[in-house]
C-alpha positions as a Markdown table, in Angstrom:
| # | Residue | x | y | z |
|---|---|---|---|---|
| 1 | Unk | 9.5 | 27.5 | -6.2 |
| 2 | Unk | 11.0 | 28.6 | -3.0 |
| 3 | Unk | 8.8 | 30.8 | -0.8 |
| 4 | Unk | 8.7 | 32.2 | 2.5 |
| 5 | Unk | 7.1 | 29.7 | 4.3 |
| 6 | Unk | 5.2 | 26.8 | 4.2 |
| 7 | Unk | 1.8 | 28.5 | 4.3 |
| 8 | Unk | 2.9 | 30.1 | 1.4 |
| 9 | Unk | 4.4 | 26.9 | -0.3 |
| 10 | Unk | 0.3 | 25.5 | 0.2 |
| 11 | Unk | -0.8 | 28.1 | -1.9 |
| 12 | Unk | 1.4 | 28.0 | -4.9 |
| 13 | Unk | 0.8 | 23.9 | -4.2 |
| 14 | Unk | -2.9 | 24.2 | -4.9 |
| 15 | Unk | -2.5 | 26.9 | -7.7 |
| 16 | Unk | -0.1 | 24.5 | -9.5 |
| 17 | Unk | -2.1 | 21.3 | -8.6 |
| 18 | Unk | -5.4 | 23.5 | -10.9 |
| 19 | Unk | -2.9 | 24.6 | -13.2 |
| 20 | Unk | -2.3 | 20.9 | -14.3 |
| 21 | Unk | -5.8 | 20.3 | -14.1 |
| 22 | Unk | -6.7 | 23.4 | -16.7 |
| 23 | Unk | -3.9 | 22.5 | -19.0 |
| 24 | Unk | -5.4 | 19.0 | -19.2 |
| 25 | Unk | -8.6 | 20.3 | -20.1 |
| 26 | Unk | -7.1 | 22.5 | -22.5 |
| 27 | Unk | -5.0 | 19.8 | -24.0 |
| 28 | Unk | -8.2 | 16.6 | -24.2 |
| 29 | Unk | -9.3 | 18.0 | -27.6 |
| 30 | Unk | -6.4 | 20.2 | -28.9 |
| 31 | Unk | -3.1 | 17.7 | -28.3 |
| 32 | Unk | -4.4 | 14.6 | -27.1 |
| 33 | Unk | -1.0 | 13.3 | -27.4 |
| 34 | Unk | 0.4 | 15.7 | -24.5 |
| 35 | Unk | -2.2 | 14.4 | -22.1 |
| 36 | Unk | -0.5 | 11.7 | -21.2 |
| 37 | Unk | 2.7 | 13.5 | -19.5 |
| 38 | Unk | -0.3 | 16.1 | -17.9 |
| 39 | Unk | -1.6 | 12.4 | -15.8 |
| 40 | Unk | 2.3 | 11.7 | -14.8 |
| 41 | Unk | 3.1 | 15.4 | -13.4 |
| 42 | Unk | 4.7 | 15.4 | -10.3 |
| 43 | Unk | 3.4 | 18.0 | -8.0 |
| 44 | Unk | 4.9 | 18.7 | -4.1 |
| 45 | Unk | 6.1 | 20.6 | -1.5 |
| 46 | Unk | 8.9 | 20.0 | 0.6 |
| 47 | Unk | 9.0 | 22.2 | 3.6 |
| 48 | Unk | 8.6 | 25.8 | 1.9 |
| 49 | Unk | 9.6 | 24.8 | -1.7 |
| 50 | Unk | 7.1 | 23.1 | -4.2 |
| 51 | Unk | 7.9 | 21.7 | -7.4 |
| 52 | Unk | 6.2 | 21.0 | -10.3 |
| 53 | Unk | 8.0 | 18.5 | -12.9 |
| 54 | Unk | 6.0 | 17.3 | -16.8 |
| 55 | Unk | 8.5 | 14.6 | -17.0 |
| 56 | Unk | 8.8 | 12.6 | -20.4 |
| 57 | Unk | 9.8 | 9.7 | -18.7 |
| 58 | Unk | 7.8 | 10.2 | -15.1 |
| 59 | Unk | 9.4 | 6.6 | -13.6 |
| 60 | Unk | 12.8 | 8.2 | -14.1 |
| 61 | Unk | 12.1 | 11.6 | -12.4 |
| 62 | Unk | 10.7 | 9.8 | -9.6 |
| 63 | Unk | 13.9 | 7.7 | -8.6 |
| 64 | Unk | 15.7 | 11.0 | -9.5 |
| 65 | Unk | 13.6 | 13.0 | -6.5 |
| 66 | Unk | 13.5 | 10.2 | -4.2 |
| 67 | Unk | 17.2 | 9.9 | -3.9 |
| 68 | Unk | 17.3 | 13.7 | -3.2 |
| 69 | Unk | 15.2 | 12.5 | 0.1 |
């Protein structure tokens, strides 16, 4: 997401931070199996843009992002 500002990049920060919260929740009892990508989400703001990535292989995303820094 790319908003405004970074005020506004907070807010959609914490609303997608509980998001993968709920859906973990959701998921403990229903698809136990997708938990496991739910613990490895990659939630975070750079400036006024936040991201939120549920990446199979979470070491790989990582080294992708970092080398966008």
């Amino acid at each position: 997401f790319t908003l405004t500002d970074e005020k506004a990049a907070q807010t959609v920060l914490s609303a997608l931070q509980q998001r993968v919260e709920d859906q973990r929740a959701a998921l403990e009892n229903y698809q136990p199996d997708e938990v496991g990508k739910l613990d490895n989400a990659i939630v975070e703001q750079r400036g006024a843009s936040v991201l939120l990535l549920v990446p199979a292989d979470a070491d790989a995303a990582k080294t992708a992002l970092d080398s966008l820094s």
